[in-house]
C-alpha positions in Angstrom: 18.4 -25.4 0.0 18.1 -23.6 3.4 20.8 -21.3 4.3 24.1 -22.9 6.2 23.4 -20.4 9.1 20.1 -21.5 9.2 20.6 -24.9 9.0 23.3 -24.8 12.1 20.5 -23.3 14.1 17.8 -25.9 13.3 20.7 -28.9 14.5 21.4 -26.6 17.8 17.1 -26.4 18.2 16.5 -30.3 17.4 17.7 -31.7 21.2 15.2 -28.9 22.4 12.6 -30.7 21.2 12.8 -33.9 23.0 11.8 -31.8 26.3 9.0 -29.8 24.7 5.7 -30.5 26.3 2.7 -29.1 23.7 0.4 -29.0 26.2 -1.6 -26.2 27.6 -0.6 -26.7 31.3 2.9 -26.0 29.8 2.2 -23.4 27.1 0.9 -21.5 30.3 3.6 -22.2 32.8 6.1 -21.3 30.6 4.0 -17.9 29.4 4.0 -17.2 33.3 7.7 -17.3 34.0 8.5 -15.7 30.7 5.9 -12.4 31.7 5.6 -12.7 35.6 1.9 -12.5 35.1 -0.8 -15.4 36.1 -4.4 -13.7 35.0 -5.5 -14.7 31.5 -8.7 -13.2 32.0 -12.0 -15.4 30.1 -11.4 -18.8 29.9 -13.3 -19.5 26.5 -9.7 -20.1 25.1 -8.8 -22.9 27.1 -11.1 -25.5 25.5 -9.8 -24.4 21.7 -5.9 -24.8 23.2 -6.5 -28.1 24.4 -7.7 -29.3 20.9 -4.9 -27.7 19.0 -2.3 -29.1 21.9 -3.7 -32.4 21.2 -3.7 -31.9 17.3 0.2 -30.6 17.2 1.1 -33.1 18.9 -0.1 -36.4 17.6 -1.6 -34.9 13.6 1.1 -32.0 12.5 4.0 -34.2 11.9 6.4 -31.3 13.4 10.6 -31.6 12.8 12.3 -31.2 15.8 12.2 -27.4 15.1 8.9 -27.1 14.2 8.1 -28.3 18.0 10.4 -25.8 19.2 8.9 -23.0 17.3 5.1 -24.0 17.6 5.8 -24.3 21.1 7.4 -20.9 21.4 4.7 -19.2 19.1 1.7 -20.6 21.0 4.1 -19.4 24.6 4.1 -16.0 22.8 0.4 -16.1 22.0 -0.3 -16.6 25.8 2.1 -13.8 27.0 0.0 -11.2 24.8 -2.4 -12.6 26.6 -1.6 -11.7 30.1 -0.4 -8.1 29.2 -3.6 -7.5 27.6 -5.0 -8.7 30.9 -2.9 -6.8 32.8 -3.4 -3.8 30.5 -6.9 -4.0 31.3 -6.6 -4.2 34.8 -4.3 -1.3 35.3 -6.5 0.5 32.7 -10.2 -0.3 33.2 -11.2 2.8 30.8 -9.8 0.7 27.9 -13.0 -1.5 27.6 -14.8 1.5 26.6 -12.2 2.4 23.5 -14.9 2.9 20.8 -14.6 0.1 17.8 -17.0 1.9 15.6 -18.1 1.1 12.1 -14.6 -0.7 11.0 -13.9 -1.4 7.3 -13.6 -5.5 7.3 -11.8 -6.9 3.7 -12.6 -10.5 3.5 -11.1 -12.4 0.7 -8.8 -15.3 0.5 -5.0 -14.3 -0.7 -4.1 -13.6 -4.4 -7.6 -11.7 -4.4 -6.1 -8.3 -4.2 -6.8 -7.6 -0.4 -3.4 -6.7 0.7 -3.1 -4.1 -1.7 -6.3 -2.9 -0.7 -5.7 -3.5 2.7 -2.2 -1.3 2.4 -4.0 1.8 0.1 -6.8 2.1 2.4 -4.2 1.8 5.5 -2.3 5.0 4.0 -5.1 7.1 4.7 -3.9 8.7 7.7 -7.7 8.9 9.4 -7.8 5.3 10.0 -6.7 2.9 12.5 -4.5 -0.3 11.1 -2.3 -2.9 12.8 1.5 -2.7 11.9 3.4 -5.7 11.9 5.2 -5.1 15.1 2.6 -4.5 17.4 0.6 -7.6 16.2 3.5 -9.4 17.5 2.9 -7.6 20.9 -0.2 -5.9 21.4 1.1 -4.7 24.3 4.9 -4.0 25.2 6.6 -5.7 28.6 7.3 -3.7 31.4 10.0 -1.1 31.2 8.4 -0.4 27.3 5.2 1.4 28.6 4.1 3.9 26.2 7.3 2.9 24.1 7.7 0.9 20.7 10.9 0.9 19.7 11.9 -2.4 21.5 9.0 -4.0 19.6 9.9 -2.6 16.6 13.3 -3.9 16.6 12.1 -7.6 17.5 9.9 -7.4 14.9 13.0 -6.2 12.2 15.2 -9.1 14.1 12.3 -12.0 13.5 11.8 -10.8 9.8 15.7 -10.6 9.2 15.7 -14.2 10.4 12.7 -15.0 8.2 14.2 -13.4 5.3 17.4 -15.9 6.1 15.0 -19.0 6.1 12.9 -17.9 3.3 14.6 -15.6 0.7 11.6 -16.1 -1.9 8.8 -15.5 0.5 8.6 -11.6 -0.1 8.2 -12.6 -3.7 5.0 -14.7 -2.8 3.7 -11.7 0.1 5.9 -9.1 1.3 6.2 -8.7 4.8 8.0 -5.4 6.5 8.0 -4.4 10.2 5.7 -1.5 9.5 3.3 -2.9 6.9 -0.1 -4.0 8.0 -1.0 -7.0 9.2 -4.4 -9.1 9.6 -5.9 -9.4 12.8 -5.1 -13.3 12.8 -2.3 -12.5 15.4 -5.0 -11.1 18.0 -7.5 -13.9 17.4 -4.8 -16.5 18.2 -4.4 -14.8 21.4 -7.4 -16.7 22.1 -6.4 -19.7 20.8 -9.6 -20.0 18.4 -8.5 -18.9 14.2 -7.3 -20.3 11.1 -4.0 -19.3 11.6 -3.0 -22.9 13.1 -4.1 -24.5 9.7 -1.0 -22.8 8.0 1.0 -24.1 10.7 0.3 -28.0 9.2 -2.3 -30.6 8.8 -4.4 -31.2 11.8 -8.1 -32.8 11.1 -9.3 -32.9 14.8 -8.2 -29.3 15.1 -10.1 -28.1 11.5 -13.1 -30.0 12.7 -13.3 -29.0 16.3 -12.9 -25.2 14.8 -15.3 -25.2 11.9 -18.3 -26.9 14.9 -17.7 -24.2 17.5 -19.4 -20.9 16.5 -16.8 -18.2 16.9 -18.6 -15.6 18.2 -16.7 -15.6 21.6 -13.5 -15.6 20.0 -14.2 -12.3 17.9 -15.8 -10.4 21.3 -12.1 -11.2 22.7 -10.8 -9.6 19.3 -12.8 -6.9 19.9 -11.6 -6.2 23.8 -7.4 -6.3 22.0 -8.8 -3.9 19.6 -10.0 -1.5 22.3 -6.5 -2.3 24.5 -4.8 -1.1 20.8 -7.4 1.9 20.7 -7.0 2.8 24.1 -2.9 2.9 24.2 -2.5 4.2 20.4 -5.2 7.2 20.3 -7.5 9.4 18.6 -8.0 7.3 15.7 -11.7 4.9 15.9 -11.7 3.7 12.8 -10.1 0.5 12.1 -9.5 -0.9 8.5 -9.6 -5.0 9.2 -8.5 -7.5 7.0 -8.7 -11.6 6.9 -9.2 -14.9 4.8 -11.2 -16.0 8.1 -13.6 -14.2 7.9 -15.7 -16.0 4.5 -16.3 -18.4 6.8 -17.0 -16.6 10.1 -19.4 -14.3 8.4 -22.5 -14.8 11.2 -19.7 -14.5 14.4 -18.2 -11.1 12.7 -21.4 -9.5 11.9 -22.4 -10.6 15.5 -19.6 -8.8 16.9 -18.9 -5.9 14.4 -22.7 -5.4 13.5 -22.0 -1.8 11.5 -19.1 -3.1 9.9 -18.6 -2.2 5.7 -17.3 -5.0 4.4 -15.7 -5.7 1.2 -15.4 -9.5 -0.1 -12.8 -9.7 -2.4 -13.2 -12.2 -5.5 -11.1 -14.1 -8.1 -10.2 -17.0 -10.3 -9.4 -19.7 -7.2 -7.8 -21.9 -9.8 -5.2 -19.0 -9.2 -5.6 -18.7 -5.8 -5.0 -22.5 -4.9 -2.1 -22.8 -6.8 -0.5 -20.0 -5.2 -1.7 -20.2 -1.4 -0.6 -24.0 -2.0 3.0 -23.4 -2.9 3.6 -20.4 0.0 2.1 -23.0 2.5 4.7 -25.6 1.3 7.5 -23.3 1.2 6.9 -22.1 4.3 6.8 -25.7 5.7 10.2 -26.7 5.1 10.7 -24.8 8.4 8.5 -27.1 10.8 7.8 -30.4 8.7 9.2 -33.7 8.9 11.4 -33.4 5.4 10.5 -34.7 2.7 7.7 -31.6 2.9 4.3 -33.5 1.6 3.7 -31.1 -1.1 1.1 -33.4 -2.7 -0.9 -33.8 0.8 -0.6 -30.0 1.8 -1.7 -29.1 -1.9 -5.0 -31.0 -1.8 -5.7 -30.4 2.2 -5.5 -26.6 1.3 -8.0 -27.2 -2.2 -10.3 -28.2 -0.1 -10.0 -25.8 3.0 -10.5 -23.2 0.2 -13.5 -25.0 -1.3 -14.8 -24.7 2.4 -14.4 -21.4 2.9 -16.0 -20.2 -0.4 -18.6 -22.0 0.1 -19.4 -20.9 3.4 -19.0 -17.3 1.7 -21.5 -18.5 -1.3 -24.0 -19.5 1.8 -23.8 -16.3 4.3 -23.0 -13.9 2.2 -26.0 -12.2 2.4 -25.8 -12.1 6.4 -24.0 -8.6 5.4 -26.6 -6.2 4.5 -26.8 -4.2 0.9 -25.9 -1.0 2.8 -22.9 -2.3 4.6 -21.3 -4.6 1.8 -19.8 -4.6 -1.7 -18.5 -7.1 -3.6 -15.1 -6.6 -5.6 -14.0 -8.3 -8.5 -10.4 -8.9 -9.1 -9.8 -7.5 -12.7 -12.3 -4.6 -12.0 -9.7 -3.7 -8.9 -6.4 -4.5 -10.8 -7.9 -2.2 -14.1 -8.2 0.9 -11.5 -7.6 0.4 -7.9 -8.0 4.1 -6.8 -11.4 4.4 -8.2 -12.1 1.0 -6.2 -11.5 2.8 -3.4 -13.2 5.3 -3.6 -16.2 3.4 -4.4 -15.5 1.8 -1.1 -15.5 5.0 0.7 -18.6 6.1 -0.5 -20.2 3.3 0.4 -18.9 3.4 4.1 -18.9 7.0 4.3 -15.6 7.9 4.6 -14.0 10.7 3.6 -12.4 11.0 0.0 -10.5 13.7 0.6 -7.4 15.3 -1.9 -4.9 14.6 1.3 -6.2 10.7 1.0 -5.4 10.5 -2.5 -1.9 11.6 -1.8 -1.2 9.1 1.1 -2.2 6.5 -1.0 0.2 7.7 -4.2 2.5 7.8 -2.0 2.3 4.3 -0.7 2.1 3.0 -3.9 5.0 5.2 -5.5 7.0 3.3 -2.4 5.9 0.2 -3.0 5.8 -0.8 -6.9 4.2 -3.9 -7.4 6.2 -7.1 -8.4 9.0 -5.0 -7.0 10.1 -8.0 -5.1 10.1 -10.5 -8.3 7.6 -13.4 -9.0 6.6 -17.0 -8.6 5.7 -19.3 -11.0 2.6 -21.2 -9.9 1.8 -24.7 -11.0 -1.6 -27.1 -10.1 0.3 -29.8 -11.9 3.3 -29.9 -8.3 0.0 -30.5 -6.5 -1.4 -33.3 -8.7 -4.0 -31.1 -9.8 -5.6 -29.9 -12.8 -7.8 -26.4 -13.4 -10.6 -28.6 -14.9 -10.8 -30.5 -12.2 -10.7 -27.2 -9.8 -13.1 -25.1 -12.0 -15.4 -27.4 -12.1 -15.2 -28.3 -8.2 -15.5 -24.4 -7.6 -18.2 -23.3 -9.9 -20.5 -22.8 -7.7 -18.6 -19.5 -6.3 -17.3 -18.4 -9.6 -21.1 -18.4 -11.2 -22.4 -17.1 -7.8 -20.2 -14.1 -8.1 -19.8 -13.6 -11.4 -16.0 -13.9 -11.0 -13.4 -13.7 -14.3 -11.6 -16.6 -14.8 -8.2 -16.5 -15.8 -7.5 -20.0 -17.7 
């Protein structure tokens, strides 16, 4: 059951939607009037926002307030856009912000890369994106050089999130200071797999998985340096996303001296979990009933994708810049995982590190929030049928299973 408040607000949003345009002529206008602003720099992103326009519009199956909110998030999306143009313009220098040897964790979720996202974060040395400035990379005129007004949208969003979705903190905890993937910056260019969470869309899976990415994370790479540039001395950024199994040859093109760490377990686990978030989340934009059978297998077989792609490039990452990192070897001492990690990428280790990252976790207990019960059987699914399916990563990677 959704909460009364927040079922008032979806019945005010739903005549909205009737005169919501997803289109990218509109997505633009509207981003223009909101920010005052007309230059959105490269155009690489206009193709990729066609496609998903055109996908959203006839594939996602969108409630009245889903239209209303995708059209708002993809408005927002285009906004960053401009004042990272804008930025750029008024700040030339920024393009030469160093984005030097960055520690990349690629793993799907459930594989442990939040929490090693958030310890290696604590480390006060190294450069991370907080929640509320990957909601705005850059803050509207009148905030220059400030972030309190972006802090406080980001606590108002998550208190309405929180409203919608009291269980979701269970499933991944989300604060207005934590760290946050880099998804939000890639969808500033309208090209990651950020839009499959937001439904079902074929044409816009296909169009995205045929179109090397390499453009997309050069853009990434110019926010970064924007970030860099306003939020100095810091070079070192600590990077973190499921997209990047599959985007192994673009990242590497892009972030060539990278360390990166590929996170690995059970995906039986994974599916089941990453299946029921997806779903839960849904109830906010889908046409109810939520297709929980239909979301479960699409996302079985978007993981499937991606781990194969991660089985096939894997080795795209050389010895000297990689390591792999097994779930239960992680979970049985994470600190020590780390510092593995740092010695590999030649970070410093240092006693002051150690603290930060007690610290964090001393804050931050896990399970603190409660748990979920996950089940392949809501999805139609069995772990047979999965394990076998997936054995092709889970031999290739030597990975523990769990059932």
């Amino acid at each position: 059951m959704l909460a009364p408040a927040i079922v008032e607000m979806m019945e005010q949003t739903a005549p909205l939607a009737d005169q919501i345009e997803l289109s990218p002529e509109a997505i633009l206008a509207a981003a223009t009037a909101q920010s005052g602003l007309s230059d959105f720099g490269p155009g690489e992103f206009r193709e990729p926002l066609e496609v998903l326009c055109r996908a959203m519009d006839t594939e996602a199956g969108f409630s009245p307030m889903g239209r209303v909110s995708q059209f708002g998030q993809l408005t927002a999306f285009a906004v960053n856009r401009l004042r990272v143009e804008q930025y750029i313009k008024d700040h030339p220098d920024a393009l030469e912000a160093p984005i030097e040897r960055p520690i990349v964790i690629a793993g799907l979720p459930r594989t442990g890369t939040t929490h090693l996202h958030n310890l290696i974060s604590a480390d006060p040395a190294l450069r991370s994106l907080p929640w509320w400035e990957a909601l705005e990379p850059v803050p509207p005129p009148g905030e220059a050089g400030a972030t309190e007004g972006r802090i406080q949208r980001a606590k108002d969003g998550l208190a309405i999130m929180s409203m919608a979705m009291p269980h979701y903190n269970r499933m991944h905890e989300m604060t207005w200071d934590h760290v946050h993937e880099e998804i939000h910056l890639l969808a500033i260019d309208f090209s990651t797999m950020l839009f499959d969470c937001s439904a079902v869309m074929p044409s816009w899976r296909s169009y995205y998985k045929e179109h090397d990415q390499t453009p997309h994370y050069q853009y990434l790479k110019r926010i970064l340096r924007v970030l860099a540039h306003q939020r100095p001395p810091r070079e070192r950024w600590v990077l973190k996303s499921p997209q990047h199994l599959e985007q192994i040859a673009p990242l590497m093109n892009v972030f060539g001296d990278a360390t990166v760490v590929f996170t690995h377990r059970d995906p039986v686990s994974i599916t089941a979990s990453f299946a029921t978030m997806i779903c839960y989340s849904a109830r906010m934009s889908a046409t109810c009933p939520v297709d929980v059978h239909g979301i479960g297998q699409w996302w079985a077989q978007l993981i499937e994708d991606m781990l194969r792609s991660c089985a096939d490039d894997r080795d795209l990452v050389p010895p000297d810049q990689s390591i792999d990192v097994l779930f239960h070897e992680f979970m049985a001492d994470d600190v020590a995982m780390v510092e593995r990690i740092y010695r590999l990428a030649d970070q410093p280790f240092t006693p002051e590190v150690r603290a930060a990252m007690d610290d964090y976790m001393a804050a931050h207990p896990r399970g603190r929030h409660g748990r979920v019960i996950y089940d392949l059987a809501d999805f139609d699914m069995t772990a047979q049928e999965r394990r076998a399916a997936l054995s092709f990563y889970t031999d290739r990677f030597a990975v523990e299973l769990e059932h």
